[in-house]
N, C-alpha and C positions, 0 to 999 in steps of 0.2 A: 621504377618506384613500386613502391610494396601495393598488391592491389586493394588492403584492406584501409591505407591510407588515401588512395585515391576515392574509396568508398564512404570516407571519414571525412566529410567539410568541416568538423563540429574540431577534429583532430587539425588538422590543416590551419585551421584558424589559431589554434593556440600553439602551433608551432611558430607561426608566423611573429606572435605576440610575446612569444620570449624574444626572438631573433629583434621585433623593434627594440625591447627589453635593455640588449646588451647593446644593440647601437648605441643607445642613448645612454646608457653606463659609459661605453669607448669615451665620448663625446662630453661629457662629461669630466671625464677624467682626464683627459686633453686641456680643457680648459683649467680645471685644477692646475696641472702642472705648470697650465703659462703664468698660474698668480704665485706658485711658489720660486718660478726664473725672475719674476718681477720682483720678491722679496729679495732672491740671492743678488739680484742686479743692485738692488741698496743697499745691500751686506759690503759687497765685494765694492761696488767703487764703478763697475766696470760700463756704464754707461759716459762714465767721462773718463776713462783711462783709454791712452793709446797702447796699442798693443795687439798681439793675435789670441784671439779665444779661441782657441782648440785644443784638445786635450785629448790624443789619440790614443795614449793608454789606456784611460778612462773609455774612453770605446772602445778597445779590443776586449777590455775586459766584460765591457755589456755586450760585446755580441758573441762572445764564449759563453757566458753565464747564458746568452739564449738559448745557444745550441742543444747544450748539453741538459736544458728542463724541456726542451720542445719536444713534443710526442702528437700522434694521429694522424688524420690525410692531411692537412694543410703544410703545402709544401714551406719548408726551412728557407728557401732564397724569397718567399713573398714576405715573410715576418722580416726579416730581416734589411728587404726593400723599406717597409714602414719605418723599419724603425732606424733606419738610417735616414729617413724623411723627418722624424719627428727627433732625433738628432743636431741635425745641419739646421733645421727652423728654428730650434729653441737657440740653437748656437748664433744663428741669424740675427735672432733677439736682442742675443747678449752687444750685441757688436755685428754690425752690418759690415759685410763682405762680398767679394764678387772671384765667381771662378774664371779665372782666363783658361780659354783653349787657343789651341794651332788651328792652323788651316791646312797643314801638313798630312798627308796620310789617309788613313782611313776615320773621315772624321764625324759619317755615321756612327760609328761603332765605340769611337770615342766620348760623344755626346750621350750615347745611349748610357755608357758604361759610369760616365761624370752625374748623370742624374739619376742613376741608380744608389748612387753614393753619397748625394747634397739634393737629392728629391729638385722640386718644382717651386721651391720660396726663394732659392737663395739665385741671382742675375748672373747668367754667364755672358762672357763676353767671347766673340771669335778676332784672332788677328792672324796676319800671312802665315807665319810662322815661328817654331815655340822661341827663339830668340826673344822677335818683337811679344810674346804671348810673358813671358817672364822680365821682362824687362818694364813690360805695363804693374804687373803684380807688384813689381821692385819698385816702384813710383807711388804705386798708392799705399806700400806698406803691409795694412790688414787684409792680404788678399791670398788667390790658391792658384796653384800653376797644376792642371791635369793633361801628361804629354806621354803620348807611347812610348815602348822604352827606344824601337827599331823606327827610323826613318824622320827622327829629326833634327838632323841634325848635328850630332853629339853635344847634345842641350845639359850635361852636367859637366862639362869644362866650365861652364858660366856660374856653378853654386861654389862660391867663396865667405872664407870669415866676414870680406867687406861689406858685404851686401847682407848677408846673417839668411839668406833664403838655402833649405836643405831639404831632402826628403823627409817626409813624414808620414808614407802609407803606399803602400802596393795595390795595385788593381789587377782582378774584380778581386773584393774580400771574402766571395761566395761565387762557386760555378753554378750559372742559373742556366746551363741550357741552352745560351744564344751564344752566336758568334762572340768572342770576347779576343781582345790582345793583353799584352803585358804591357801594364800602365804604372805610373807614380803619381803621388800625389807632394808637387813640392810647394812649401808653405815659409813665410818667416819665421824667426826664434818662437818657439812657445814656449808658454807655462805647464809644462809637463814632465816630474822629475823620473818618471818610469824608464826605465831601461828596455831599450829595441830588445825585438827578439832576433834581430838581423842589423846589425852596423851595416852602414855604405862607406863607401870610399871610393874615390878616383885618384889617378895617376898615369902617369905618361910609362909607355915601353919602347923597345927598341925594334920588336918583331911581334907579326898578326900570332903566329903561334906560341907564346912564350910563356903564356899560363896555361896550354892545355893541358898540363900534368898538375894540375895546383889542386891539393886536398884540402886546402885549408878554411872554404867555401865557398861560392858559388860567383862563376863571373860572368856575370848578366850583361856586359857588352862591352865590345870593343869598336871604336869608331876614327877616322880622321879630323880631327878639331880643326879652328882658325889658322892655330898656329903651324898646321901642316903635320905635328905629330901623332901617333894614336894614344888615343885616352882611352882607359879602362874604366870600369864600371863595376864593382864587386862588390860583393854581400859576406860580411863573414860572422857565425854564430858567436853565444857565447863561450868562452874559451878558443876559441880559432883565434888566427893570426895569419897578415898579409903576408902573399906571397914576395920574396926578395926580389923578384924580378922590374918590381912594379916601384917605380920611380916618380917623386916630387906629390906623395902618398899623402893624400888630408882626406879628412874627413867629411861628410855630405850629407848629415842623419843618417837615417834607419826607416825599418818599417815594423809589425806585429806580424806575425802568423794568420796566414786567413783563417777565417771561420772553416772547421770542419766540418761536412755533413756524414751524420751518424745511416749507417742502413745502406 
């Protein structure tokens, strides 16, 4: 610290008095917002409307639009924690939800990673594994499935048109630094007309190698399913197309581009 301000009480004190200042602006303004969800909640309906509230476009596009204004020391993955907390809470608002986890895995790292992304308002729940973990979410509907991509299973042979549950977000959406895996975030049908920046798909093959020449984009996993055969798991951008190899090929949503850190 500068020693002129250590010298300075008279300084020190009215540093301190903006910094209460802006708390209580923060705090403020927090509240503000919860009376304008409460407006939009009588607008839209959505206090007696069944249905899922999330709208993942709409948040990629706010934590793009963060990125790219965010400037000085305060690290980019702490804003971006808030405001993924003040996200999921207001969304919590709109429509009460619960995230189901596995018991599969590394399920510190999971948890860490889930309440980086839906903060400390919204109830998760733990079950053996992502099956029973997806299967609970599919019962009550308005819910969220957060499941590694490796070691559960091959948990997207289970997302069909029947059931309407599909990917809707990639994990972490910010490298903060700690240990992290590759996650998803699967959710029912939403009200969200934005186009992925990444389609999903699964489909059955005949051989563990039989995409590894596939440029067409990125295949994030190959697994043994129920039914004894391997299921693929692929991502493909806009303009790409599946690979031919890839058999009884549907759809499974998508996700957005993570946040990019600038510097």
């Amino acid at each position: 610290m500068d020693g002129k301000l250590q010298n300075n009480p008279q300084r020190l004190t009215e540093l301190r008095g903006k910094i209460d200042a802006v708390d209580e602006s923060i705090h403020h303004l927090l509240m503000q917002r919860a009376n304008v969800i409460d407006e939009l909640i009588k607008v839209k309906g959505a206090a007696t409307k069944k249905g899922a509230a999330f709208w993942p476009g709409r948040e990629a596009s706010m934590m793009s639009t963060l990125a790219q204004r965010h400037t000085g020391s305060l690290p980019l993955g702490m804003v971006v924690h808030i405001w993924r907390d003040i996200i999921s809470t207001f969304t919590y608002l709109q429509a009460n939800y619960t995230v189901h986890l596995s018991g599969q895995g590394d399920t510190d790292v999971i948890r860490d990673m889930a309440r980086f992304q839906f903060g400390f308002t919204v109830p998760f729940q733990s079950h053996t594994d992502a099956q029973s973990a997806l299967q609970a979410a599919i019962d009550e509907g308005n819910a969220l499935v957060v499941l590694a991509l490796s070691g559960q299973s091959c948990w997207w042979q289970h997302l069909n048109s029947a059931n309407g549950f599909g990917i809707m977000a990639r994990l972490p959406v910010i490298g903060t630094g700690k240990p992290q895996l590759d996650a998803f975030v699967v959710a029912p049908p939403i009200s969200d007309p934005v186009p992925f920046d990444w389609r999903a798909y699964t489909g059955t093959i005949a051989d563990q190698n039989q995409l590894d020449d596939w440029t067409g984009g990125e295949t994030l996993a190959i697994e043994p399913g129920d039914d004894g055969k391997l299921h693929a798991l692929i991502a493909i951008a806009e303009g790409g197309t599946a690979p031919k190899s890839l058999l009884d090929i549907r759809a499974v949503g998508g996700y957005f581009a993570p946040v990019a850190q600038s510097g």
